[in-house]
N, C-alpha and C positions, 0 to 999 in steps of 0.2 A: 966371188963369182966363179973363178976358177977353178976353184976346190971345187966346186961343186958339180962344174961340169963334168972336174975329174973322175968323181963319185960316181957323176951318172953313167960316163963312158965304163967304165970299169962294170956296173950293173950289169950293164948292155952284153959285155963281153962274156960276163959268169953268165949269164942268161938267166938271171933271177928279174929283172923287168923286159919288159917288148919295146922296139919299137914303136913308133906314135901309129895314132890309131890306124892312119890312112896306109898303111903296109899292110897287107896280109898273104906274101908270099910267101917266106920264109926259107928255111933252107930244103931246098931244090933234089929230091935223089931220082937216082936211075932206076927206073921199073924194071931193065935187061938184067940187074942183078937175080930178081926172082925166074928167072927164065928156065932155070932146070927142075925149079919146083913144080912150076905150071905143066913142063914138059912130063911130070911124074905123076900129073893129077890125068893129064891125057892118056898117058899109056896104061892108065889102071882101066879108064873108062873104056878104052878099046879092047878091053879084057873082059869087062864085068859089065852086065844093065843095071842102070840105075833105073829106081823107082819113077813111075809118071805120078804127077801131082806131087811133088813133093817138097820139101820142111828143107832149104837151104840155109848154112848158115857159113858166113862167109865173114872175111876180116883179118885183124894180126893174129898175135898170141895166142892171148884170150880166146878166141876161137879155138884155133888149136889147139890147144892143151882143153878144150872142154867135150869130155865124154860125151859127146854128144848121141851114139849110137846109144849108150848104156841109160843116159840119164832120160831120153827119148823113145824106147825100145818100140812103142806101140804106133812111131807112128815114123813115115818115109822120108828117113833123115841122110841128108848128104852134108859132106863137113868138107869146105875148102878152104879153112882159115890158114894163113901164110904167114910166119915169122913176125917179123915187126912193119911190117906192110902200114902204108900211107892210101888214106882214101884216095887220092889221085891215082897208085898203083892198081887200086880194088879195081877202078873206072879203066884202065890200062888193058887189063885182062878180062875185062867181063864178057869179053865175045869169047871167049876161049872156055873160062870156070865160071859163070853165071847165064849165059843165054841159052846153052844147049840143051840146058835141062828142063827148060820150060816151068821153073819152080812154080807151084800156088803160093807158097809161101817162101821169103826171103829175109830173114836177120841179119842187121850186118852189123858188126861194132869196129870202127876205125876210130879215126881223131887222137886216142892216145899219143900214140907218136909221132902224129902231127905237131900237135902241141910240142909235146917233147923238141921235137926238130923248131921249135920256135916261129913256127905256120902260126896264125893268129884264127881266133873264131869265126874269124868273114871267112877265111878261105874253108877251113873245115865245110863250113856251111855250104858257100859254094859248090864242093867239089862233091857232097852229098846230093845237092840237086841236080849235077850231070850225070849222077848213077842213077835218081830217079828218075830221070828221063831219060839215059840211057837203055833203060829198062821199061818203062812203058809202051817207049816208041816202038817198041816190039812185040812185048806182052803186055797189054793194057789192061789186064785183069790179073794181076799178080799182085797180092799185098805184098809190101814193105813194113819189116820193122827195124826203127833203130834201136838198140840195144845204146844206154847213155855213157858216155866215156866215164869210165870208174875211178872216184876218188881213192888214191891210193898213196902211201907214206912216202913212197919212194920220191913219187912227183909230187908231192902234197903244195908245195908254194908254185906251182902251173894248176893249180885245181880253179883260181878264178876265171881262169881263159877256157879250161875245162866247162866248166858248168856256163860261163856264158853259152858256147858251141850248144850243148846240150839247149837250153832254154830257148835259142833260134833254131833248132830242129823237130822242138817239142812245137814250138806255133807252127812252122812249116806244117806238118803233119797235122795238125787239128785242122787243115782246109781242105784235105782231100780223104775220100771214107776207106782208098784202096793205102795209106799210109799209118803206120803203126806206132807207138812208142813207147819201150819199155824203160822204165824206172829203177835201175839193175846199180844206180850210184847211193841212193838210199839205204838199201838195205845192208851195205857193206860201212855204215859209220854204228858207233857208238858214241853217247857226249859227245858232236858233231865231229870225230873224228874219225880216219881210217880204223877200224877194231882189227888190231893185227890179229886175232885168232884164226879170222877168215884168209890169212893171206900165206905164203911163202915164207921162206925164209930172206928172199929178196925183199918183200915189204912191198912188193911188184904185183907178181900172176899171184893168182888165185889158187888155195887151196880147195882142197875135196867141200869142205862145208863152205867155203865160199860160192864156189858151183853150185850147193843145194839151193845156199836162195836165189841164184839167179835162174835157177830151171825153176822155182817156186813161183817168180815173175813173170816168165816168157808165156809159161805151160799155157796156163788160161787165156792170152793174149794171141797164141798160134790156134787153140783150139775154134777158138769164135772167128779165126782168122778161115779158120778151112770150112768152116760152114757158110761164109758168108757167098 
């Protein structure tokens, strides 16, 4: 019995299993660290007009590293994706880089490194529906879409916590017609696994053809989104 416990304390610690279900903090960071990034998305905007009505897409990485201007060209895209950013962070700043712009449209893709940081899918879930209501209570005509946390090699044994989060924001989203959700984890497997052709050399971000299919998924999901 001991061994075993031993085993499982040791799991806990490598973070290859979760805590029991009833946790869904996890490990906790500071929003103040992005504070100089936000302060750089400010000062551009006090420089330049963004587009009205427009195709935001917000989030970590992913985000950022995706060409969103080039891969979008036709239509009024803003791009505030921020390093390895935590939904809760997203919810942090959204009065700052998500309300001002009055978006019609909003993508967002977090949870990754939620997950990562050992945050369980209640909280993900969670801290997604204080952005949509953060967001509504403002803009009550604004679609949302969640972009689905990506199966990827790097993280690949966090992928069940993964795709739980996903599968509670996929029902979330089928109750309300101004909420969206793209299926951007799919199309990145082969023989149900991550297909490294599409990725990095991290086994992480996304490469150029991994981006193609996820603007393959979005494209028609924004499009019907700005007609509605």
């Amino acid at each position: 019995m001991m061994k075993m416990l031993r085993i499982f304390v040791l799991l806990l610690l490598t973070g290859v299993v979760y805590p029991d279900a009833g946790r869904v903090s996890g490990a906790e960071v500071d929003p103040n660290r992005w504070e100089e990034t936000i302060r750089g998305f400010e000062r551009w905007d006090s420089q330049n007009a963004f587009p009205k009505d427009s195709v935001l897409f917000v989030g970590s990485s992913s985000i950022a590293g995706w060409k969103t201007r080039e891969s979008f060209g036709d239509l009024p895209v803003i791009n505030r994706g921020f390093g390895g950013s935590h939904m809760s962070e997203l919810n942090y700043y959204a009065e700052r880089i998500v309300l001002p712009y009055k978006p019609r449209v909003i993508l967002v893709y977090e949870g990754d490194n939620d997950v990562a940081s050992r945050k369980r899918a209640e909280r993900v879930f969670d801290d997604y529906k204080k952005f949509v209501k953060l967001v509504h209570d403002r803009l009550p005509d604004t679609h949302i879409v969640f972009i689905t946390i990506k199966a990827s090699g790097k993280r690949w044994n966090l992928w069940p916590e993964m795709d739980k989060a996903n599968n509670m924001i996929k029902e979330f989203s089928a109750r309300d017609e101004r909420l969206g959700f793209a299926d951007c984890a799919t199309v990145l497997l082969k023989d149900g696994k991550p297909n490294k052709s599409l990725f990095q050399d991290d086994y992480l971000h996304l490469n150029d053809k991994g981006y193609s299919r996820w603007t393959a998924v979005v494209r028609p999901i924004i499009e019907k989104a700005m007609r509605d």
